[in-house]
N, C-alpha and C positions, 0 to 999 in steps of 0.2 A: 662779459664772458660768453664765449659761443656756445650755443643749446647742441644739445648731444641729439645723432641722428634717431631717427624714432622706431630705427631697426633695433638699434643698441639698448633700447631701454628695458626691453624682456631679459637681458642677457643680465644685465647689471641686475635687476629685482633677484634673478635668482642668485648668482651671487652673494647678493645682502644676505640672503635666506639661509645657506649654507654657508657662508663663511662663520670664522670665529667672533665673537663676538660676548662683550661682556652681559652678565647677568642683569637682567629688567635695562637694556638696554631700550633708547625707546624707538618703535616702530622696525623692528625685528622681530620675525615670526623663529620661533624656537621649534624645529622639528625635532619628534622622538629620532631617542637611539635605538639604535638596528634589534639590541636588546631588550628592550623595553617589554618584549610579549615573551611570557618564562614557560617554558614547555611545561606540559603536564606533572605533576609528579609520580602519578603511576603513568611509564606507557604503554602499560598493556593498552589504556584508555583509546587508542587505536584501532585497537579491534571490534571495538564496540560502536552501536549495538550492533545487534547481529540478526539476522531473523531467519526459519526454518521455510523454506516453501516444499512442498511435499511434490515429487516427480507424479507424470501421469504417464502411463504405461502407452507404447508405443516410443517410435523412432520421431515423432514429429511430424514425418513423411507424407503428404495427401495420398489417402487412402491406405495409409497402413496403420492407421491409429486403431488399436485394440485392446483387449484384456488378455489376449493370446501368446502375449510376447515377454519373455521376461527382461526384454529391454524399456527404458522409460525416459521421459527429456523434462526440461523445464522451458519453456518457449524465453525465448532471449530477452522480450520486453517487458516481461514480469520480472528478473534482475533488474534491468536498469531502472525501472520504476522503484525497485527496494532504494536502489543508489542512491536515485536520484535525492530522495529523501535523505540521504547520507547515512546509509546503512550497508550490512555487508549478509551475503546470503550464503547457509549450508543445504542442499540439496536433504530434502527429506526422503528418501529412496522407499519408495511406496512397498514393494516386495524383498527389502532386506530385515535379517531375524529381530525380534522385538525388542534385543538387547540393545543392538546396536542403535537403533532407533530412539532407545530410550533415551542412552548416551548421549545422543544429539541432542535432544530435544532438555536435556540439563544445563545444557550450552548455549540455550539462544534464548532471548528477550522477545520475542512474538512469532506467530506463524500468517502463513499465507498459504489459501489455498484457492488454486486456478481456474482456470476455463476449460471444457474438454469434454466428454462425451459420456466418460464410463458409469455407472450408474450403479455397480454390482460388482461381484469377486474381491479378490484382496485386495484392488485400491479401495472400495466402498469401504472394507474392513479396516483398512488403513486410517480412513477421514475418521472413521467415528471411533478409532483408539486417542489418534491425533485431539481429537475435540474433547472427549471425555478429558484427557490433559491438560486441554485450555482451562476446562472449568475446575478440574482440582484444586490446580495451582491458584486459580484467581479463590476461592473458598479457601484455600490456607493463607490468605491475606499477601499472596504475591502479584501482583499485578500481571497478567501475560496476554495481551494483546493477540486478537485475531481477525484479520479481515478476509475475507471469503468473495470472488467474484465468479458471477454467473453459476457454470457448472455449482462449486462452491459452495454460493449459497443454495443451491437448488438440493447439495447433499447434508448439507446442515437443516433445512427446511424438513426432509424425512427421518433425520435425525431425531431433533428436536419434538417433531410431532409422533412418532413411531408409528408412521404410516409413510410406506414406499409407494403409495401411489396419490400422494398428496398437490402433487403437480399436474396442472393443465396445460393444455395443446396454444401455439402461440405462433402469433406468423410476423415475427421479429429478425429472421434472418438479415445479415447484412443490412440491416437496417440504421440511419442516425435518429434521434430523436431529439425532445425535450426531456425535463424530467419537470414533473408537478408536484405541489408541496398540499396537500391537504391540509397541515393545518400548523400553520408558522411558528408557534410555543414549541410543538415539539423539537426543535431545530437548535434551542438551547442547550448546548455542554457536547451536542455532534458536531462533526466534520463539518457541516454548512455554517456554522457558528462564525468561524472565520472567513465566510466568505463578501465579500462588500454586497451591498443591498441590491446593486447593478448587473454586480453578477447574477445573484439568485435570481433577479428578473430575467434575464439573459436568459440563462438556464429554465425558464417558465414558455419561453417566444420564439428561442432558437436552436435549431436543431446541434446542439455541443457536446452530445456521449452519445456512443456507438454501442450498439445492442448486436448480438449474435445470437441467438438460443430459440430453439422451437418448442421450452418449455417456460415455465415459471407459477405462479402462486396469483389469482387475481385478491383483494382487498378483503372482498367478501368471505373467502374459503380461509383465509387467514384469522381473520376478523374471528367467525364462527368456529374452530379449533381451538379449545381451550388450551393447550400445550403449546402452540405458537402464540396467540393473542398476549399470555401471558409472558414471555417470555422477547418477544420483540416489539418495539414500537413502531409503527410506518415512519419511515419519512419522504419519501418518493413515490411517486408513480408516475407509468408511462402508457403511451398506448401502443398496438402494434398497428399492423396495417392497415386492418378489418377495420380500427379505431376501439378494439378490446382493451381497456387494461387491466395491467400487472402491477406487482409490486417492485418497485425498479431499487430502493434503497431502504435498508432495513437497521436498528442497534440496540443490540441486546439492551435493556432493562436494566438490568441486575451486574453484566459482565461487558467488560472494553471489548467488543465485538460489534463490528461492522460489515454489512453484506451486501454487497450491490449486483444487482442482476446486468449490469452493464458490466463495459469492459473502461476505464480510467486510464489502464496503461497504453492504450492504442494514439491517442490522441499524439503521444509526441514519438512514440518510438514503433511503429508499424503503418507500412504505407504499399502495401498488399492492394489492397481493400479501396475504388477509389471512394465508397460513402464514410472512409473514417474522417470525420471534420479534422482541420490540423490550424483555426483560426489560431488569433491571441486568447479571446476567450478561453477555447477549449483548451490550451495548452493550460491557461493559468488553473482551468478544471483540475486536470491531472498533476498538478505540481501541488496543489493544497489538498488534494488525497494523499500524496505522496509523502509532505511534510506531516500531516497530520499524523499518521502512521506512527512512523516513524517517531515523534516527537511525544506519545503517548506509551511506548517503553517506558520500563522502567533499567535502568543502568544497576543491574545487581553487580556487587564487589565479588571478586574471583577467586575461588578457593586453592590453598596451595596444590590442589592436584589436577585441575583443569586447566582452563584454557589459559592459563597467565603463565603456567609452568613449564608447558612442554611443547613448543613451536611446533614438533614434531606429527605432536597427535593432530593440533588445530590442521596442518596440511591432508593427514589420512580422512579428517572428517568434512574435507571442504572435494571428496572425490565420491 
């Protein structure tokens, strides 16, 4: 018998593969049916999770960023970084009435707050209604996640300690860095936990998060504050230019709160800037902040009068 060409022989395997064929035939691979993966059975489960990022006041615009305007944006790559984790975002409108705000904030499984300049007036007022929120909810035994970057944590840091001038001068602009681990236990049940041992060395050698901020908190002034020491743990620090350091990553103690004085999201979605690194490494940086996030919700079930009921509302409150 003549041998079959050796073009033909890929054709004919798959063949085997997809044809019919009887049960525990032998050397027949049985692919699933197209069926086989049964949709949700709630799908609101689509909508979910959700998370709140709080607008900062201004157009976005260089140089019109102010507290002046009662216009406000959310920078574009702080979305896709919710996404990317596979999450969906409502604009928390820093200067809309406290009702509506609250309404929102009934609606979503964690918050996010940004990067940005304001320091004072009704956004300042905004972060610390917003946060006092985080921590209720997590105290009535609800889980609500909050990660804070840069500006962020620098308005959670005056927060926290109730002192507005708690922040030191820092010459971090546009700058990339390292981030250093002071002291490797603490790293258990945070963000770094998942990260492979290669990385965290990476992350120790090479310059893979991007810093922007001419403020921040050095170790020591944190350290010696009873009201922060207590209330966050270190896990990062960085230096700036001078070779000063800061405290570059921060999480809560007591509550699912995370703070980084860097920026996570820039690495894969912002290319402005040419020192934002955009290796593999750094990319993988920003995708396991991103998953982490995200994957630290909790998925609350939805009452008949929210967001599972009225498609209507979930559109007026995603504007």
């Amino acid at each position: 018998m003549a041998s079959l060409p050796q073009h033909l022989l890929p054709v004919l395997l798959l063949l085997a593969l997809l044809g019919p064929s009887s049960a525990g035939a032998p050397g027949v691979i049985r692919l699933p049916r197209a069926g086989a993966c049964a949709a949700p059975a709630d799908p609101a489960v689509y909508d979910r999770p959700v998370i709140g990022i709080v607008t900062h006041p201004g157009d976005g615009a260089a140089g019109r960023i102010n507290n002046g305007t009662s216009t406000s944006y959310i920078g574009a790559s702080y979305v896709k970084f919710v996404e990317a984790g596979g999450a969906r975002v409502i604009p928390l409108i820093y200067n809309e009435p406290d009702e509506r705000l609250l309404q929102k904030l009934s609606l979503v499984n964690g918050v996010l707050f940004t990067g940005g300049s304001v320091k004072s007036g009704p956004y300042f007022e905004t972060i610390k209604k917003v946060f006092q929120y985080v921590l209720d909810k997590n105290d009535a035994g609800v889980p609500f996640p909050l990660f804070a970057q840069c500006l962020g944590f620098e308005l959670v840091s005056m927060i926290v300690s109730k002192d507005n001038n708690i922040l030191e001068s820092f010459h971090a602009s546009d700058q990339a860095s390292t981030l250093q681990f002071p002291n490797y236990s603490s790293l258990q049940g945070s963000v770094f936990e998942r990260f492979h041992p290669d990385l965290i060395r990476k992350l120790s050698t090479s310059c893979l998060v991007m810093q922007n901020h001419k403020y921040g908190i050095s170790p020591k002034r944190l350290r010696e504050n009873d009201a922060l020491s207590s209330f966050f743990k270190i896990l990062t620090t960085s230096p700036d230019e001078n070779g000063e350091v800061y405290v570059s990553t921060v999480e809560a103690q007591k509550y699912p709160i995370t703070c980084t004085q860097w920026h996570p999201e820039k690495a894969i979605f912002e290319w402005r800037k040419p020192m934002i690194p955009h290796s593999e490494d750094a990319v993988q940086v920003t995708q396991h902040f991103a998953n982490y996030f995200i994957s630290s919700l909790q998925l609350q079930a939805y009452s008949d009068a929210t967001w599972a009921s009225d498609p209507s509302d979930r559109r007026s409150l995603s504007a």
